[in-house]
N, C-alpha and C positions, 0 to 999 in steps of 0.2 A: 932360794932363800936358805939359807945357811942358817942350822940348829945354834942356838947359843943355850949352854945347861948353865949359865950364870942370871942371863937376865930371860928367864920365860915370861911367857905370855900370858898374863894372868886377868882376871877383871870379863868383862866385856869383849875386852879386845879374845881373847883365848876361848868364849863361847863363838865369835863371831871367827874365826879362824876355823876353828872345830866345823862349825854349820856350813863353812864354803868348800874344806875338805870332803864332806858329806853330800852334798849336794853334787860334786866331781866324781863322785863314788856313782851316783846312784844316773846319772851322766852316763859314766862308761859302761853301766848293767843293761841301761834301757838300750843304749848303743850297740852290743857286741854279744848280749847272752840273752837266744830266742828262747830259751822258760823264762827269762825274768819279763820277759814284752808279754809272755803268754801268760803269766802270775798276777800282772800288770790289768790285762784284759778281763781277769776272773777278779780283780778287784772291783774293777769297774762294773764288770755285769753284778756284782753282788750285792754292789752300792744302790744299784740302781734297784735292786729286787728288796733291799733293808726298806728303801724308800717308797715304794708301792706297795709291796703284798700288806696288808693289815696280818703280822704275827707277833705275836708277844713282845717286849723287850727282851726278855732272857732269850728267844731264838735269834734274837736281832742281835745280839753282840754274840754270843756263841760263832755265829757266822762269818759274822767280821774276825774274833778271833783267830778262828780256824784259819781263815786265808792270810792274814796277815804273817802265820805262827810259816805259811807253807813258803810264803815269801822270804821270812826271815833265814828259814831252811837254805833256800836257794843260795841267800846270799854268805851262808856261812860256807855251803860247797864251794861257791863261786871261789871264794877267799882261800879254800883248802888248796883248790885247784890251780889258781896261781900264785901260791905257795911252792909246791911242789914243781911247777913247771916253772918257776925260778931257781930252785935247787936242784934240780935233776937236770 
């Protein structure tokens, strides 16, 4: 698909574009980078522990937060990373 900078993609179509780009994204992290499968796994066990243990709301998102904040971390190195082993 060849960029056109006259007719963009706008409306719907440009969120629904955006979300399938993102979805390839997150595709190739689960695929090819073992912290993100293992960021992945501690999401899941945390989900699981938000939904049993009887603790607060505020530890209950604090939680979620936190791992969420460690994943987005990941995926910003990831992004550094093949950055630079693009240019270099």
């Amino acid at each position: 698909m060849q960029f056109d900078n006259v007719n963009k993609p706008s409306g719907i179509n440009r969120v629904f574009l955006a979300f399938k780009n993102s979805q390839r994204a997150f595709k190739w992290l689960a695929k090819n980078e073992a912290a993100f499968k293992q960021e992945l796994l501690l999401l899941a066990l945390s989900l699981t522990i938000i939904s049993i243990w009887q603790i607060g709301i505020y530890e209950k998102v604090m939680l979620l937060i936190s791992v969420l904040f460690v994943i987005f971390a990941e995926i910003v190195n990831t992004a550094i990373e093949a950055t630079i082993d693009r240019v270099g």
